[in-house]
C-alpha positions in Angstrom: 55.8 23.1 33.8 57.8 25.6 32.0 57.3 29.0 31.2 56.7 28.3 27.6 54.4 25.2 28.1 52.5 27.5 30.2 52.5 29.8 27.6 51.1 27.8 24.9 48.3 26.3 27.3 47.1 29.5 28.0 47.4 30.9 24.3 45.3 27.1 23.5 42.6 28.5 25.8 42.0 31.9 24.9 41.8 30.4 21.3 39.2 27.7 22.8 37.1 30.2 24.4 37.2 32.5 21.3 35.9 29.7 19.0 33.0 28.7 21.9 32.1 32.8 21.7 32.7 32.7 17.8 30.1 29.7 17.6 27.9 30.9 20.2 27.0 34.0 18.4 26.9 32.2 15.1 24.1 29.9 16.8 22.4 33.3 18.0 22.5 34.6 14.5 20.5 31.2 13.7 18.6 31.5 16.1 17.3 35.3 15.5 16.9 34.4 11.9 14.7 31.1 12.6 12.7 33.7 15.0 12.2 36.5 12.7 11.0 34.5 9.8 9.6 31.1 11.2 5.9 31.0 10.4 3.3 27.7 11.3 3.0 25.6 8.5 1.0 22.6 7.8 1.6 19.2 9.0 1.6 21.0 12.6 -1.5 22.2 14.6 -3.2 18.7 13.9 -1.1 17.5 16.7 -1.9 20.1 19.0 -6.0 19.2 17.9 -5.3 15.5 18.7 -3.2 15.8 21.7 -5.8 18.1 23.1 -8.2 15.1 22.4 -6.1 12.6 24.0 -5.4 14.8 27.4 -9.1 15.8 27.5 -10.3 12.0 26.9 -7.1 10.2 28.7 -7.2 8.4 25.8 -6.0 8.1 22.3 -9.4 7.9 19.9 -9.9 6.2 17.4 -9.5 7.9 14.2 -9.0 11.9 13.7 -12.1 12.9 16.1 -12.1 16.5 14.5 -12.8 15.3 10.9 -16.0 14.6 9.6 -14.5 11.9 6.9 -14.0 8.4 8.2 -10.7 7.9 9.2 -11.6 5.1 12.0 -8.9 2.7 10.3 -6.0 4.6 10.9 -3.4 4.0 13.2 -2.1 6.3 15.3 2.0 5.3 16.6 2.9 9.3 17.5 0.5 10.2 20.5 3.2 11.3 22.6 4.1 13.7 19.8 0.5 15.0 19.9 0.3 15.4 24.0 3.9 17.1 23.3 2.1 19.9 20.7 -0.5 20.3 22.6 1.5 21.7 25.7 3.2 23.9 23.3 0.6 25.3 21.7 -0.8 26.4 25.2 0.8 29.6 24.1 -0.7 29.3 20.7 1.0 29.3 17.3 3.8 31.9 18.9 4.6 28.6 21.2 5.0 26.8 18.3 7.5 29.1 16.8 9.2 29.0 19.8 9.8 25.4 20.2 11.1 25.8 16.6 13.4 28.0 17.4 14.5 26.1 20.4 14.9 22.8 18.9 16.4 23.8 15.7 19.5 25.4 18.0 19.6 22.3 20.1 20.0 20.0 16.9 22.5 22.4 15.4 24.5 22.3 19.2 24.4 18.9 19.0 26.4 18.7 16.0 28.9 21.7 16.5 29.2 20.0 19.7 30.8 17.0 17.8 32.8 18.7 15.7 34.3 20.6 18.0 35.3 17.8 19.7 36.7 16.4 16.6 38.9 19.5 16.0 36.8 21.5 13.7 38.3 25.1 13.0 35.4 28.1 14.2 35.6 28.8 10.3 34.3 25.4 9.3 31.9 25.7 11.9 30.3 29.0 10.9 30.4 27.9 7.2 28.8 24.8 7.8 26.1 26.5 10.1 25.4 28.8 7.4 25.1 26.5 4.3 22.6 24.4 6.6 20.6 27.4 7.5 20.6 28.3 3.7 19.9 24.6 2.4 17.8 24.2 5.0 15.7 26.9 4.9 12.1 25.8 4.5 12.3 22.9 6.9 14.5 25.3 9.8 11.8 28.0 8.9 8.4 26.6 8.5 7.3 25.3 12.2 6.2 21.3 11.1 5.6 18.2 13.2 9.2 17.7 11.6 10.7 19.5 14.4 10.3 16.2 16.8 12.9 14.3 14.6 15.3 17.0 14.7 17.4 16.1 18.0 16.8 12.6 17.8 18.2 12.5 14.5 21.3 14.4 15.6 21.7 12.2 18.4 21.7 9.5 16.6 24.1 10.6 14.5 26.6 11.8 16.7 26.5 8.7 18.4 27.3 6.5 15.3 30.5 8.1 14.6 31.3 7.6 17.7 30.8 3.9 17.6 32.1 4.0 14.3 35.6 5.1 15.9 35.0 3.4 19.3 32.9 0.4 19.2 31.2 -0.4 22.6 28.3 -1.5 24.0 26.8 2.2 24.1 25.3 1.3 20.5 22.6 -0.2 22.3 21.4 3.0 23.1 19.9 3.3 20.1 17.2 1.0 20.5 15.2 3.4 23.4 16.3 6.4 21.3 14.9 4.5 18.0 11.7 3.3 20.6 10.9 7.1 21.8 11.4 8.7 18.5 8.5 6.5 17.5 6.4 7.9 20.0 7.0 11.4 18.7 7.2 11.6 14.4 6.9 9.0 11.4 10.5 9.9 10.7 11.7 7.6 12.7 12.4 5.9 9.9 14.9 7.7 8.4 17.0 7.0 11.8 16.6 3.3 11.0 17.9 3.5 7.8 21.1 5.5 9.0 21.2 2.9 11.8 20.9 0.5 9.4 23.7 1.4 6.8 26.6 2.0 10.2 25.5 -2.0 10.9 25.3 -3.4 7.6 28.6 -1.4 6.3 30.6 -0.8 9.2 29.9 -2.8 12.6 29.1 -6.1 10.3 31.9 -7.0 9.5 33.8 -7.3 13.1 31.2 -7.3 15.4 28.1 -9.0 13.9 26.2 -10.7 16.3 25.8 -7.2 18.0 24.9 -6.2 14.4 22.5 -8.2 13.9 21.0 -7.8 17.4 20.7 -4.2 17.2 18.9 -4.1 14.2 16.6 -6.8 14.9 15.9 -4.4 17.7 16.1 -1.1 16.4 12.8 -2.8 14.2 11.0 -3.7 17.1 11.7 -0.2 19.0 10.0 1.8 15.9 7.1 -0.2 16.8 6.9 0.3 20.6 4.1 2.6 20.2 0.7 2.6 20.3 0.5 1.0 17.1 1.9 -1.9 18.0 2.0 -4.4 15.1 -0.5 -2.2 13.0 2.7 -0.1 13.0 3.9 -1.0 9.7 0.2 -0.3 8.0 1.0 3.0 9.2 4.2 3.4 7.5 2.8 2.2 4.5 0.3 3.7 4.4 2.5 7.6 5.0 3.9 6.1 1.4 1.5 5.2 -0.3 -1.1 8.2 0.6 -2.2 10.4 -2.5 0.2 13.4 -0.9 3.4 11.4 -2.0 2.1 11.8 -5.5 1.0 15.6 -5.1 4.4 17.6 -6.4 2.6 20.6 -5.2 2.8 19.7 -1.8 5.0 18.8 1.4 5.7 15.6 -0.7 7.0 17.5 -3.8 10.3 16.5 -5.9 13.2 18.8 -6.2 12.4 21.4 -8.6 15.0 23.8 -10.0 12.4 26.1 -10.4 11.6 26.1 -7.0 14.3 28.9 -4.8 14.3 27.2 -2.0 15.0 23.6 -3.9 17.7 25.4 -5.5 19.3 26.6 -2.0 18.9 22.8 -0.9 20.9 21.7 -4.1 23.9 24.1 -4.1 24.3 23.6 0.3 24.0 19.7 -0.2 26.5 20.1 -3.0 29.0 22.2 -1.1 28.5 20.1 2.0 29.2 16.9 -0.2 32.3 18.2 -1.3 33.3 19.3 1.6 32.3 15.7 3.2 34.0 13.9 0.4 37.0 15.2 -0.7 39.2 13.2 1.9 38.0 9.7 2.3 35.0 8.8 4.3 33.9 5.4 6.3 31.9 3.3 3.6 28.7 3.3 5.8 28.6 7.2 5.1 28.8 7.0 1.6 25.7 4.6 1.9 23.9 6.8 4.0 24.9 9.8 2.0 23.8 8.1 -1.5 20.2 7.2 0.4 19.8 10.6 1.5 20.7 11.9 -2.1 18.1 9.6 -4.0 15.4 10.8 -1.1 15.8 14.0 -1.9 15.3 13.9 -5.8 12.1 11.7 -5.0 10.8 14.1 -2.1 12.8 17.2 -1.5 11.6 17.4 2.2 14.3 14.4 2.8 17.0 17.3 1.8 17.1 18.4 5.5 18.4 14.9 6.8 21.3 14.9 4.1 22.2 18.5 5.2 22.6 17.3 8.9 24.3 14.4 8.0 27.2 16.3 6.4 27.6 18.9 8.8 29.9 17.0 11.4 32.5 15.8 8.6 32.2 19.1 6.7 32.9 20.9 9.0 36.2 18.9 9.8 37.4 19.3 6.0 38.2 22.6 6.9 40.3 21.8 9.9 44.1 22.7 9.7 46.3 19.4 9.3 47.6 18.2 12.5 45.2 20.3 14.8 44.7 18.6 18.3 41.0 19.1 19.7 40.3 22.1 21.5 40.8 21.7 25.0 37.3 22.9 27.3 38.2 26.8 28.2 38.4 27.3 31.8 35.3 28.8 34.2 36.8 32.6 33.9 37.0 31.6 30.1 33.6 30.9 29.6 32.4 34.3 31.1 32.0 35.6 27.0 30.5 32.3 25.3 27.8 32.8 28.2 27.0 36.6 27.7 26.5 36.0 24.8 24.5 33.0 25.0 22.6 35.0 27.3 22.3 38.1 24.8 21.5 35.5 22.0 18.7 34.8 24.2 17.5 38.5 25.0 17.1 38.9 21.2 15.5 35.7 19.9 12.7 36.7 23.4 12.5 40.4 22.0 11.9 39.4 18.3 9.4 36.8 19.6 8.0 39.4 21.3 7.4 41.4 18.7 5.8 39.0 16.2 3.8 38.0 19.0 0.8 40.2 18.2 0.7 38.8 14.5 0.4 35.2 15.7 -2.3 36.1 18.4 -4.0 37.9 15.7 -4.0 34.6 13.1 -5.4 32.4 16.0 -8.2 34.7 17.2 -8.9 34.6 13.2 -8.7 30.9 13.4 -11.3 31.0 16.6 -13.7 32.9 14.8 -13.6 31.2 11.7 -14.2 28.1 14.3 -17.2 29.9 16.3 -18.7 30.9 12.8 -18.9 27.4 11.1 -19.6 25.4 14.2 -22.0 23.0 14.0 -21.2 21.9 10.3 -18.8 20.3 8.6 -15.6 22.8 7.6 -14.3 22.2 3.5 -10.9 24.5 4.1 -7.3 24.6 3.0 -4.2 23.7 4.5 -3.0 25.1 6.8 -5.9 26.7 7.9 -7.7 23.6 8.1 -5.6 22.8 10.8 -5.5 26.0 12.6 -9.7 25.7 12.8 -9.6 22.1 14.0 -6.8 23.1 16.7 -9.9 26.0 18.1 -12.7 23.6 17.7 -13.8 23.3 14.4 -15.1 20.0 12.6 -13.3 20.2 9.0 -14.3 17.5 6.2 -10.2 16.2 5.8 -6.8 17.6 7.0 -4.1 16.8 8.3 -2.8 13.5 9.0 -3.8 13.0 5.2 -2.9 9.4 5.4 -5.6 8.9 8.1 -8.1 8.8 5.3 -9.3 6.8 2.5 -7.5 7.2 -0.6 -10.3 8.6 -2.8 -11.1 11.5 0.2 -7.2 12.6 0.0 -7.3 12.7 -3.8 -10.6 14.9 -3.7 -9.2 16.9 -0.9 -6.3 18.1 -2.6 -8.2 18.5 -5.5 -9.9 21.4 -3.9 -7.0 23.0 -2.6 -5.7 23.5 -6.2 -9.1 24.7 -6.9 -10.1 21.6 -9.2 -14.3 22.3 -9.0 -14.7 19.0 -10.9 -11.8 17.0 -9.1 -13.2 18.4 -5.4 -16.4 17.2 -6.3 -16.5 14.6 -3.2 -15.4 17.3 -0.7 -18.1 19.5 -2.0 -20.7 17.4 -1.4 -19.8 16.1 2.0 -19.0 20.0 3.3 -21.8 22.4 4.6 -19.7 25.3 4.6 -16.6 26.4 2.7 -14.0 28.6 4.2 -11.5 30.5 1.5 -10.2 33.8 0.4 -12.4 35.9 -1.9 -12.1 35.3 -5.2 -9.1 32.1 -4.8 -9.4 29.1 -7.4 -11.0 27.4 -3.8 -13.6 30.2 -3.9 -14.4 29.6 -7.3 -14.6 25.8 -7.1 -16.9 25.7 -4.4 -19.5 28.5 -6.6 -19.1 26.0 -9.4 -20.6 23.3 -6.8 -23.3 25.3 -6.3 -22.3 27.0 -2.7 -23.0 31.1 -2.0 -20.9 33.3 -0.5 -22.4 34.5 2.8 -20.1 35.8 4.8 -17.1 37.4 5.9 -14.6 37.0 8.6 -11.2 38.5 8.6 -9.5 38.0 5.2 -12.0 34.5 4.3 -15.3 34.7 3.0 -17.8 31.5 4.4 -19.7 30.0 1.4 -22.6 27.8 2.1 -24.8 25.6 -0.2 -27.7 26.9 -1.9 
């Protein structure tokens, strides 16, 4: 080797193991952000209430066992994604928040990961990371049962570009990963439609018997759960519950009144440029386009299309006729690990330091629980959940779809404080948990219920 070859290697090096150190820290800054500012949201601590159920029992039950409304009908495909929530919340909602944290890094690693491979420049990288974090900001920072589909969804991703450029035999790995995400969150099928548009748009056309075979698969996998073939009620019924109708909720449609909506639009829209300004395979564009329609029907799809574009957004940015960064060497990756190992000092001290504020909302949570026992619980979300997670039987919550159509529309009702709308929650609930003087407050005096008592920042009203 000559002195000049030798040269350049080791100039490529130090420049690889300045971008890992670069990216690292760019992942820390996520990473402190997501733990500053992450809070529990609904559509969470049901799970833990459930899976606590299911490890007590050693079995699933039928129907939501800590609501008083019938929900004996409903089909339950994600216990493994319960059991999973209820080991993290063993360290209450702060465990929640953690796994948050943890798993929006490991999703966001997955796809710098790819990138990088793919010769993205440290500044695409760092852009990208940001206008995701921005976009992406009420998904990456409210703590959801979302966070299950996170990695798998990256995974899947990753590995369909790389079938895309290297057909093999690997892209029957998707139907386990398809079969486990299942198991864990409802969006697994977002994976099959991405799955779907690479074999209808891409692996067709050359390869279709394996086409054909994987998807005929990939549709049995999302039901290799404990719904079995009552798995497709399920999804159904997820669709057609009164919560995809509610634009006030989880479900609600891109709203350019709405900040965080309008973060989602201008990231998506930068990304999309970024994605699409040099030509793309077709089965992207398909993908992309599916994503894009989600999100103006349900802007809690806009996440999906945000990781989606990362990988190829990042590479628009990539100087023309840059090779892939070679792996830095072991002394090389001395910095990227200090400061991995900072990043991790700092997300542990910030955690650490919200830590009495979460401890403080469960033990609220408990007492709210201890206070009402013995009667059925008409409360908001999330709060609902919190209660049912420490014991408490509430009249409907979370899973919403669990429940007959009538009790959803009533129970929503209430939380926008609709006295007359609520009516069937009202007359079903013994005791009424809500702030002082809120809408919910009022509804529940209208309905003939007296405020009795206080705990914490909620006043308990019971019926006359």
């Amino acid at each position: 080797m000559t002195r000049t070859s030798a040269g350049e290697r080791h100039a490529h090096t130090r420049r690889a193991a300045s971008t890992s150190t670069l990216v690292v820290v760019a992942l820390g800054v996520v990473a402190c952000v997501i733990a500053w500012l992450s809070v529990v949201g609904s559509d969470a601590l049901w799970l833990s209430a459930l899976g606590d159920t299911i490890r007590a029992d050693r079995q699933i039950p039928a129907g939501v066992p800590f609501a008083a409304a019938p929900s004996q009908g409903w089909v339950n495909t994600t216990a493994l994604g319960q059991v999973l929530f209820s080991f993290i919340h063993v360290a209450g909602s702060l465990g929640v928040v953690a796994a948050q944290v943890v798993v929006v890094v490991w999703t966001l690693w997955i796809l710098v990961s790819s990138a990088r491979r793919r010769g993205a420049h440290v500044i695409g990288l760092v852009s990208v990371l940001l206008l995701v974090l921005v976009g992406g900001a009420a998904p990456l920072l409210i703590a959801r049962a979302q966070l299950l589909s996170l990695v798998p969804y990256a995974a899947l991703v990753v590995l369909l570009r790389l079938e895309h450029d290297r057909p093999s035999r690997l892209i029957w790995a998707t139907v386990p990963l398809i079969a486990l995400w299942g198991n864990l969150h409802g969006a697994v099928l977002v994976g099959v439609a991405v799955l779907g548009c690479y074999l209808a748009f891409s692996r067709l056309r050359f390869d279709p018997w394996t086409a054909v075979g994987v998807g005929l698969a990939s549709l049995a996998a999302s039901c290799l759960n404990p719904g079995l073939l009552q798995a497709p009620h399920y999804y159904l019924g997820v669709f057609g519950g009164a919560a995809t109708n509610d634009d006030s909720g989880m479900w609600s449609r891109l709203s350019l009144s709405n900040p965080f909506d309008l973060m989602l639009l201008v990231a998506a829209t930068c990304l999309g440029y970024m994605t699409f300004r040099h030509r793309r395979p077709l089965w992207e564009y398909a993908a992309s386009l599916g994503f894009a329609g989600a999100t103006l029907v349900a802007a809690r799809h806009g996440i999906w299309l945000l990781l989606f574009l990362a990988v190829p957004a990042a590479l628009a940015l990539m100087t023309r006729h840059r090779r892939p960064e070679e792996a830095p060497t072991r002394r090389a990756n001395l910095a990227p690990a200090a400061a991995c190992v900072a990043g991790m000092m700092v997300v542990a001290g910030l955690l650490a330091a919200r830590a009495p504020t979460f401890h403080a909302a469960d033990a609220e949570a408990s007492q709210l629980a201890a206070a009402t026992r013995g009667g059925v619980v008409l409360v908001s979300e999330p709060l609902a959940e919190s209660m049912a997670a420490a014991g408490a039987l509430v009249w409907v919550s979370n899973p919403l779809d669990a429940f007959d159509h009538a009790d959803q529309t009533a129970y929503l009702a209430f939380m926008d404080g609709d006295a007359t709308g609520g009516t069937r929650g009202f007359a079903r609930a013994d005791v009424v948990v809500a702030p002082p003087a809120s809408p919910q407050a009022r509804a529940a005096v209208a309905n003939g219920f007296t405020a009795r008592q206080l705990v914490g920042a909620y006043v308990l009203l019971r019926r006359n």
